[in-house]
C-alpha positions as a LaTeX table, in Angstrom:
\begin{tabular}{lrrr}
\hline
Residue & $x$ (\AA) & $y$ (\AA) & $z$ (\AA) \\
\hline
Unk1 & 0.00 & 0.00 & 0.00 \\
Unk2 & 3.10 & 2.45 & 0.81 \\
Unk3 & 3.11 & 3.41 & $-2.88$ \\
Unk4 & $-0.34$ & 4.08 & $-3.22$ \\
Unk5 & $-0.40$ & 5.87 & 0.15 \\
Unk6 & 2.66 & 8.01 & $-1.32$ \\
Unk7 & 0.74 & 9.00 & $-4.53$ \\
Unk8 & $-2.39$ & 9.86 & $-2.40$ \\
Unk9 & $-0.56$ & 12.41 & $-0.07$ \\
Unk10 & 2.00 & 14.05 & $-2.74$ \\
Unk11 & $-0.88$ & 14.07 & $-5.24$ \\
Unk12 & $-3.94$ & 14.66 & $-2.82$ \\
Unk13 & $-3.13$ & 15.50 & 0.86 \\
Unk14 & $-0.46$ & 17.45 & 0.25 \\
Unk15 & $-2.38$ & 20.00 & $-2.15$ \\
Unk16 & $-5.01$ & 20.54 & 0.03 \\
Unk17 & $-3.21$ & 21.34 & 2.98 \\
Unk18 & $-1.19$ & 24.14 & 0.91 \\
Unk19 & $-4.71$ & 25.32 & $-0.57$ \\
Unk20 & $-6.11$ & 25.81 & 2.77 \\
Unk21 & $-2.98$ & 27.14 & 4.08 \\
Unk22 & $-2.88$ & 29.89 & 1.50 \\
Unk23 & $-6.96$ & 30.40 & 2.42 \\
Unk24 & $-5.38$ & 32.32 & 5.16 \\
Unk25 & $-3.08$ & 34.20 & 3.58 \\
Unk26 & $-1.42$ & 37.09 & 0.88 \\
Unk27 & 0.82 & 35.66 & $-0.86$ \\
Unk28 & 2.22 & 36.06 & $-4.49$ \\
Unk29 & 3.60 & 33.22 & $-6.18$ \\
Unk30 & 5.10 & 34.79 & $-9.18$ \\
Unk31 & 8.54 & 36.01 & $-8.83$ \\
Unk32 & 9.61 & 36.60 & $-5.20$ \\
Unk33 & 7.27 & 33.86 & $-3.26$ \\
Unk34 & 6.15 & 36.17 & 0.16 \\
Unk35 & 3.41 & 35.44 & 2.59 \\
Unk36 & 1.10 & 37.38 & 4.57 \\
Unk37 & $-1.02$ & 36.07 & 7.04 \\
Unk38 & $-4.40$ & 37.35 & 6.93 \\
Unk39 & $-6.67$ & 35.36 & 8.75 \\
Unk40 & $-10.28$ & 35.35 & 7.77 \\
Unk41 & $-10.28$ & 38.58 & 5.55 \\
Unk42 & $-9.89$ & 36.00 & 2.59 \\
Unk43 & $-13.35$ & 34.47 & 3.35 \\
Unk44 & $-14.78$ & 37.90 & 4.69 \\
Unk45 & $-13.77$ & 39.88 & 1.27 \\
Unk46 & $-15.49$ & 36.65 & $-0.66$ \\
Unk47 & $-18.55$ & 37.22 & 1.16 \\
Unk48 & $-18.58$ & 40.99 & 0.27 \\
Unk49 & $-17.94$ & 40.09 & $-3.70$ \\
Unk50 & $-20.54$ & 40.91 & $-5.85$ \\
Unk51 & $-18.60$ & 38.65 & $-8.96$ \\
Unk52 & $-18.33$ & 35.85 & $-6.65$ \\
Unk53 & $-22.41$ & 35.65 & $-5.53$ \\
Unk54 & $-23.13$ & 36.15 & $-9.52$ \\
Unk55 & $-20.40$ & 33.15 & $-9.84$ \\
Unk56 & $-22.62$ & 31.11 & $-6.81$ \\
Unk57 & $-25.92$ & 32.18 & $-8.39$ \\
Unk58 & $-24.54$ & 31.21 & $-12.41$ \\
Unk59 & $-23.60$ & 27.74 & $-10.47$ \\
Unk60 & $-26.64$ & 27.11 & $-8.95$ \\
Unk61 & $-28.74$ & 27.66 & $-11.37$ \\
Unk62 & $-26.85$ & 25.40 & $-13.67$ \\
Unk63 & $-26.91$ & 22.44 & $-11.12$ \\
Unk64 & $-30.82$ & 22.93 & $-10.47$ \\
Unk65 & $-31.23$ & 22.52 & $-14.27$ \\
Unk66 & $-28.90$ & 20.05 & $-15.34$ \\
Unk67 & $-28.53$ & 17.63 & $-12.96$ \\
Unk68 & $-32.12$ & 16.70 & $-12.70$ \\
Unk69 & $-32.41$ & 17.08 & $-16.63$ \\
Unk70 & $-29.43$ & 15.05 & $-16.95$ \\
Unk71 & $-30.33$ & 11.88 & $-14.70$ \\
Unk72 & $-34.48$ & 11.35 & $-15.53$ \\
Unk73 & $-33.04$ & 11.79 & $-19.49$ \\
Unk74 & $-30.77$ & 8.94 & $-18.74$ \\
Unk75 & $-33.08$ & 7.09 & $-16.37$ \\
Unk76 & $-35.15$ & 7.21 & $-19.41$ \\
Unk77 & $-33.17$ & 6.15 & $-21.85$ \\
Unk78 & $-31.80$ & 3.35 & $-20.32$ \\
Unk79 & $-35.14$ & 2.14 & $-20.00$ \\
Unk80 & $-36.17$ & 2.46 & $-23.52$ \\
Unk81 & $-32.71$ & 0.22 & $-24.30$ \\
Unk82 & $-32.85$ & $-2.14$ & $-21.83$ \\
Unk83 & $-36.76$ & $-2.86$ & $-23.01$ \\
Unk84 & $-35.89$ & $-5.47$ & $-25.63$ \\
Unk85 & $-35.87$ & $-2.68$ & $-28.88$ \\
Unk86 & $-34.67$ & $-4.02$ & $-32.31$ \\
Unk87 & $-31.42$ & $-2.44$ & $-33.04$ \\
Unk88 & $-30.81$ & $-1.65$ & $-29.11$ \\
Unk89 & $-26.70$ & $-2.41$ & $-29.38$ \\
Unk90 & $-26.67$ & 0.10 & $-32.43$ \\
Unk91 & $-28.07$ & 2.31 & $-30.35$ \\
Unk92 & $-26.34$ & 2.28 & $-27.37$ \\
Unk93 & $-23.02$ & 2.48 & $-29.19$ \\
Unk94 & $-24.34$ & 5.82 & $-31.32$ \\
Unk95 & $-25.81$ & 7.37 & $-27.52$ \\
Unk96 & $-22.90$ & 6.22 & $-26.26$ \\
Unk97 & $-20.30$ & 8.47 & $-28.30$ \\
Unk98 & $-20.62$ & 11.86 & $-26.76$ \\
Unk99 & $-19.02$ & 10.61 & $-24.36$ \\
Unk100 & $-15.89$ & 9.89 & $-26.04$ \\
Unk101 & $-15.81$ & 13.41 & $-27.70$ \\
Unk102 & $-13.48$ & 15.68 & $-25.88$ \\
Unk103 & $-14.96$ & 18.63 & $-23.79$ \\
Unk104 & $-12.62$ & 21.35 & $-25.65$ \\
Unk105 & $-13.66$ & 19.85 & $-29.22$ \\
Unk106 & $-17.84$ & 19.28 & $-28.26$ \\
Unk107 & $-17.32$ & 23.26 & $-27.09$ \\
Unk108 & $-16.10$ & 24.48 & $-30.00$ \\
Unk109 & $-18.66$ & 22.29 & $-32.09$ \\
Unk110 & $-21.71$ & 23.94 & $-30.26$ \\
Unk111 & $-20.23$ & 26.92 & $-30.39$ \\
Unk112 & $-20.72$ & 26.67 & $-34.70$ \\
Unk113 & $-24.22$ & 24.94 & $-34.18$ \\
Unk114 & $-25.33$ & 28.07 & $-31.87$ \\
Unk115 & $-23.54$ & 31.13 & $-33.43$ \\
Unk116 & $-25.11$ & 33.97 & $-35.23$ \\
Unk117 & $-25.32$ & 32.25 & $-38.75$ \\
Unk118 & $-25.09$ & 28.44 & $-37.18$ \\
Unk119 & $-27.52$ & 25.78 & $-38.28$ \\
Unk120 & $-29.79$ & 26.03 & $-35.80$ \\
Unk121 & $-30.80$ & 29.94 & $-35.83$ \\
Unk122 & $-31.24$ & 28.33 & $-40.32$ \\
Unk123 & $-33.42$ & 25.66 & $-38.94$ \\
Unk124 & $-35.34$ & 27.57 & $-36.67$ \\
Unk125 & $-35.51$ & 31.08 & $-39.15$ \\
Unk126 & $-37.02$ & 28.57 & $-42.00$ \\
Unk127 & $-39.45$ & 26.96 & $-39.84$ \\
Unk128 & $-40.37$ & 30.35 & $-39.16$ \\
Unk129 & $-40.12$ & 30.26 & $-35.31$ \\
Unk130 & $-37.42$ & 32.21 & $-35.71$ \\
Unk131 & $-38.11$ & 36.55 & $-37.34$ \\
Unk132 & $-34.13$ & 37.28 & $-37.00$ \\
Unk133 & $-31.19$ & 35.34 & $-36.01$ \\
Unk134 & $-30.37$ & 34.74 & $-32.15$ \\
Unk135 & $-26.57$ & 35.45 & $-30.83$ \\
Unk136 & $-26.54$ & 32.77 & $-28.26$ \\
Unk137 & $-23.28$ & 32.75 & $-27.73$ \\
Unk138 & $-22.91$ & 36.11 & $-26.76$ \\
Unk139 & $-26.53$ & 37.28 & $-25.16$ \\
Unk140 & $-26.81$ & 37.18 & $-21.91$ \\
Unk141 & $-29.99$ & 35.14 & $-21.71$ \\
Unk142 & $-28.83$ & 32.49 & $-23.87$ \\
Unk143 & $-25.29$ & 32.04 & $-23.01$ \\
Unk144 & $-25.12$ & 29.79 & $-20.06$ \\
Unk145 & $-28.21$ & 27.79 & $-21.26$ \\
Unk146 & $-26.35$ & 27.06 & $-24.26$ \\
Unk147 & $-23.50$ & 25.18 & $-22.02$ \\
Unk148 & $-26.35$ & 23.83 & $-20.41$ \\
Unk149 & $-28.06$ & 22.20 & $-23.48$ \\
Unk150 & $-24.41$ & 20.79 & $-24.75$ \\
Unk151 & $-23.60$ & 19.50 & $-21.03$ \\
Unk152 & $-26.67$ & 17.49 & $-20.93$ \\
Unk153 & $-26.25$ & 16.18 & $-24.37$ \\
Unk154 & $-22.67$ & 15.31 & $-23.48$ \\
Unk155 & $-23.29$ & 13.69 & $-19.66$ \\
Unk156 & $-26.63$ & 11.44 & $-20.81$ \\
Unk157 & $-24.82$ & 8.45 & $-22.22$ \\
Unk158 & $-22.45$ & 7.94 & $-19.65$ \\
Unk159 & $-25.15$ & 8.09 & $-16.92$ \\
Unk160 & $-27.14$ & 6.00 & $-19.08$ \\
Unk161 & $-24.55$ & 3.63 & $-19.58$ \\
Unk162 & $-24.65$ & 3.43 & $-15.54$ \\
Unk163 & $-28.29$ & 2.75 & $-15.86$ \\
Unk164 & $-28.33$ & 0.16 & $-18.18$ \\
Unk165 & $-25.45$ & $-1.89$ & $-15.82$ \\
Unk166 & $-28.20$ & $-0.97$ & $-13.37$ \\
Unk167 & $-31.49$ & $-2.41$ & $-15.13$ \\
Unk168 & $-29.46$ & $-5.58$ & $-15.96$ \\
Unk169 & $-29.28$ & $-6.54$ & $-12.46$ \\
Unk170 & $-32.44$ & $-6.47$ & $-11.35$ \\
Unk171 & $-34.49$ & $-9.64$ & $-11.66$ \\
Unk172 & $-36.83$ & $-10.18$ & $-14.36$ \\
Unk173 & $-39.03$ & $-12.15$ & $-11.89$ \\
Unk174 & $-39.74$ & $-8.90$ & $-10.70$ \\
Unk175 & $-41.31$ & $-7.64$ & $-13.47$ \\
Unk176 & $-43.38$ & $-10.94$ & $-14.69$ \\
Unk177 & $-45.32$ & $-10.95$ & $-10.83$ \\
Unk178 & $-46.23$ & $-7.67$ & $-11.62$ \\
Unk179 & $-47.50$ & $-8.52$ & $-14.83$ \\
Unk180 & $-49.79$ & $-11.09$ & $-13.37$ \\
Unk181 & $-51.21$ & $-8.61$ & $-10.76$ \\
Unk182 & $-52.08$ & $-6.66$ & $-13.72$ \\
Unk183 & $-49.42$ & $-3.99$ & $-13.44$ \\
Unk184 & $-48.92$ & $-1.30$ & $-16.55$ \\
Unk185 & $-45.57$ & 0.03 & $-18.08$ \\
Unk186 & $-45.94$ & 3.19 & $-15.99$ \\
Unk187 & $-46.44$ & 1.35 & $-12.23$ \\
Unk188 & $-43.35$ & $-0.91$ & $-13.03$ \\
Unk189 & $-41.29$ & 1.89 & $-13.21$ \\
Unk190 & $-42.71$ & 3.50 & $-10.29$ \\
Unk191 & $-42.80$ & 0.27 & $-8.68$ \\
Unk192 & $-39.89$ & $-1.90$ & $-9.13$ \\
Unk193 & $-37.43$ & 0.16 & $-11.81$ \\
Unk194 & $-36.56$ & 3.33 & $-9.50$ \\
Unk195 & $-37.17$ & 1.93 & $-6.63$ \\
Unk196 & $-34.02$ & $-0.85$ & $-7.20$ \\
Unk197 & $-31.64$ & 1.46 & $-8.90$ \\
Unk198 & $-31.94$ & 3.83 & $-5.87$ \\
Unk199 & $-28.47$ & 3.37 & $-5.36$ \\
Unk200 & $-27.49$ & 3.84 & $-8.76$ \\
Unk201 & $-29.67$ & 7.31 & $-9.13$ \\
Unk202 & $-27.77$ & 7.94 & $-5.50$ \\
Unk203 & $-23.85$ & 8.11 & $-7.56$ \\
Unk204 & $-25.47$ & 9.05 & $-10.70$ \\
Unk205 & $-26.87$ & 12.37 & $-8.42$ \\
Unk206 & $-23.74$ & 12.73 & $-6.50$ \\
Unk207 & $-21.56$ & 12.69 & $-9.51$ \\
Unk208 & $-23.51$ & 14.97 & $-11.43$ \\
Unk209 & $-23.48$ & 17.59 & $-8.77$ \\
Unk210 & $-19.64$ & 17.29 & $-8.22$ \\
Unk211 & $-18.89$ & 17.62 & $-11.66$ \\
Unk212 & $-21.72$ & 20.68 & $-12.41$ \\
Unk213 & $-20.21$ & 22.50 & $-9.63$ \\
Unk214 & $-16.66$ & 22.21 & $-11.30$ \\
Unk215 & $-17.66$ & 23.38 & $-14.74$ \\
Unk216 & $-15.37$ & 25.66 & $-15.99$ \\
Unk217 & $-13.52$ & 24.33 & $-19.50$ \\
Unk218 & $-16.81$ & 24.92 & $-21.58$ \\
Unk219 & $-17.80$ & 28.58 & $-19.40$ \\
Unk220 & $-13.41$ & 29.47 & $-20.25$ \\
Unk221 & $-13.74$ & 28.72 & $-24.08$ \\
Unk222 & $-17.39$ & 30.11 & $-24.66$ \\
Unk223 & $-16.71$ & 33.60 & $-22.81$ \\
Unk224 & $-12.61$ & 33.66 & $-23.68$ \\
Unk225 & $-11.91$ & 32.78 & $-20.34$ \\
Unk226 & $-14.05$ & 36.80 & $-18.87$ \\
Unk227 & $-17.37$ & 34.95 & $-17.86$ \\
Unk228 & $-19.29$ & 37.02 & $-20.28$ \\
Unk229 & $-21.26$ & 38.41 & $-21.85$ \\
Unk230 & $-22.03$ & 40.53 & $-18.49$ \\
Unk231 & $-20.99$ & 37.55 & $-16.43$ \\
Unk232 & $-23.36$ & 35.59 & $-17.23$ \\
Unk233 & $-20.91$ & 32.06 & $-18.28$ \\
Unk234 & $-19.25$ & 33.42 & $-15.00$ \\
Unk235 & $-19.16$ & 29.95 & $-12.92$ \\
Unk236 & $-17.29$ & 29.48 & $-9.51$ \\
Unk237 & $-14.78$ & 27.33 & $-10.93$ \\
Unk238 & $-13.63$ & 30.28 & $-13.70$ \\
Unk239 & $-13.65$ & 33.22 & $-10.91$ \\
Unk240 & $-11.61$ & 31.35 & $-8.89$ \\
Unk241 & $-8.85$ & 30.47 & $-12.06$ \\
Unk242 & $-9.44$ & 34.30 & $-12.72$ \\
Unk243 & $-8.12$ & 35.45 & $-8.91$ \\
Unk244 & $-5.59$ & 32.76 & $-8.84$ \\
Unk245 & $-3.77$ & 33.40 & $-12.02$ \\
Unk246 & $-5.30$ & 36.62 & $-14.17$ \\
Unk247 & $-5.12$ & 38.57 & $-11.02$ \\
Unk248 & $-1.44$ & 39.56 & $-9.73$ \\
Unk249 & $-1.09$ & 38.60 & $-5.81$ \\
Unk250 & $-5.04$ & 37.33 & $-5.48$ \\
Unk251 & $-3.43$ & 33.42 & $-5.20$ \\
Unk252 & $-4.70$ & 33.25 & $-1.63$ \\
Unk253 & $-7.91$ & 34.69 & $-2.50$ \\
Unk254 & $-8.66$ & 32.15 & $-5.01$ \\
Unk255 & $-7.70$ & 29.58 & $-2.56$ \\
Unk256 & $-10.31$ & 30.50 & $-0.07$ \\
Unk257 & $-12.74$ & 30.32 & $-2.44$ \\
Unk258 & $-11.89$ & 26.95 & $-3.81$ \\
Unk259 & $-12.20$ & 25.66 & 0.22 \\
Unk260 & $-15.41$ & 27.61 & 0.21 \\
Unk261 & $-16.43$ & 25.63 & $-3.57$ \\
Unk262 & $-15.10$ & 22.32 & $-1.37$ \\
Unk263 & $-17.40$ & 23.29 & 1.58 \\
Unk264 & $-20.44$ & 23.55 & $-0.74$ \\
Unk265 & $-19.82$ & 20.54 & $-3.00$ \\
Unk266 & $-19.53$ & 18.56 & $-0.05$ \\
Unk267 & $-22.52$ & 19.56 & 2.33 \\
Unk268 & $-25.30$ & 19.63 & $-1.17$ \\
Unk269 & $-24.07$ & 16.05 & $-1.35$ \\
Unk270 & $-24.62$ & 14.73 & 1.69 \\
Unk271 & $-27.86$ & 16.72 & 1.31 \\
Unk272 & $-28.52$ & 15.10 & $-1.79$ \\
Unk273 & $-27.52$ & 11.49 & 0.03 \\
Unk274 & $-29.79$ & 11.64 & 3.01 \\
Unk275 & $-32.94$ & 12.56 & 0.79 \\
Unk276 & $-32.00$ & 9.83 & $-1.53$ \\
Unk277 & $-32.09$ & 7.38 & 1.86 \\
Unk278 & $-29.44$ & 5.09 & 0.13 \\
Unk279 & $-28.29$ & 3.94 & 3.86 \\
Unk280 & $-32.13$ & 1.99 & 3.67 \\
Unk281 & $-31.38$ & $-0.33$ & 1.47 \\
Unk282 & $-28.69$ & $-1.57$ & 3.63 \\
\hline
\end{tabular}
């Protein structure tokens, strides 16, 4: 185990000790390394920043949409596949490669699909939904549901993929008893589907928050790495890159607010954990 343990605390440990060690200080790392200690004033200035609540509020609302969106689209899905469908190993393999697209390269390919003169503003001008074109990328309104849109197209297929594992393992007994009592497509779900995969919605939940809390290479490349257009792509994750290296002698700063990100991450999911009861099925 030593050289796993070594890994873990050079690689891990280590990091976050330094992180929250800088939390509490000034320091510069560029040139001449010098450190202040400040105390709290780190955490106190973060709760008087205006970017950083329009960072927390950009977050949240992200997470509240895509997470859910994300996991009963997959839930879904994985149903539809694992219900006997000609064609359903085609399928999965076509859902399936999203997933293996590369975050940087899916960015810059909604990026075309959403700009001014993009395919979609063409589809939806000659269906006539559409009187004039629509900047997404750069209107405020549109800009952060655009990430949203290509996030949940990009996350489905893995969750799904988790699903499917999921379905496999649950008896098929299961689902001919309910049969006999006369139960419908829609009760079986209810009844039998979610109800057995609560551990797998559980991870699919937790993961899903960790990693929407963390966005920040698709928020970077949309906005040019500012958060824009008026903040609005501004996510915790890029304000924090922003202090710590865009911002000359802000390094401590930024590390406060990635304990503060680590604080938040953490208690939503054990929030998200206790509703989900997964210690009942135990």
């Amino acid at each position: 185990m030593l050289p796993t343990l070594i890994i873990l605390f050079i690689f891990t440990i280590l990091p976050v000790g330094y992180s929250l060690f800088l939390s509490f200080t000034k320091v510069n790392l560029f040139g001449g390394i010098s450190y202040e200690w400040v105390g709290l004033k780190n955490y106190s200035n973060a709760l008087q920043d205006e970017r950083v609540w329009i960072a927390l509020k950009n977050t949240a609302r992200y997470v509240l949409i895509v997470v859910p969106s994300q996991t009963i689209i997959a839930l879904i899905m994985a149903a539809v596949l694992n219900s006997g469908i000609k064609f359903q190993t085609t399928f999965r393999t076509i859902f399936f490669l999203p997933t293996l697209t590369s975050s940087s390269a899916l960015t810059m390919i909604f990026m075309f699909l959403f700009s001014l003169n993009g395919p979609l503003n063409n589809i939806l001008q000659s269906l006539g939904i559409l009187s004039e074109p629509i900047n997404f990328i750069n209107e405020t309104g549109f800009a952060l549901t655009t990430i949203m849109v290509m996030n949940i197209w990009s996350t489905v297929p893995y969750f799904m993929t988790i699903y499917l594992a999921g379905l496999q393992d649950i008896p098929d007994s299961l689902y001919e008893a309910a049969e006999l009592d006369g139960a419908n497509a829609w009760q079986k779900l209810l009844k039998i589907t979610i109800p057995n995969l609560t551990p797998i919605t559980n991870y699919v939940l937790l993961m899903g928050i960790i990693g929407c809390f963390q966005l920040f290479d698709q928020a970077y490349i949309i906005s040019g790495g500012t958060g824009g257009p008026n903040n609005a792509t501004l996510t915790f994750s890029l304000i924090i890159y922003q202090y710590a290296f865009k911002t000359l002698g802000t390094m401590g700063y930024a590390s406060a607010l990635a304990i503060i990100l680590t604080i938040i991450i953490f208690t939503i999911s054990m929030i998200a954990r206790k509703i989900n009861k997964e210690e009942s099925l135990y």
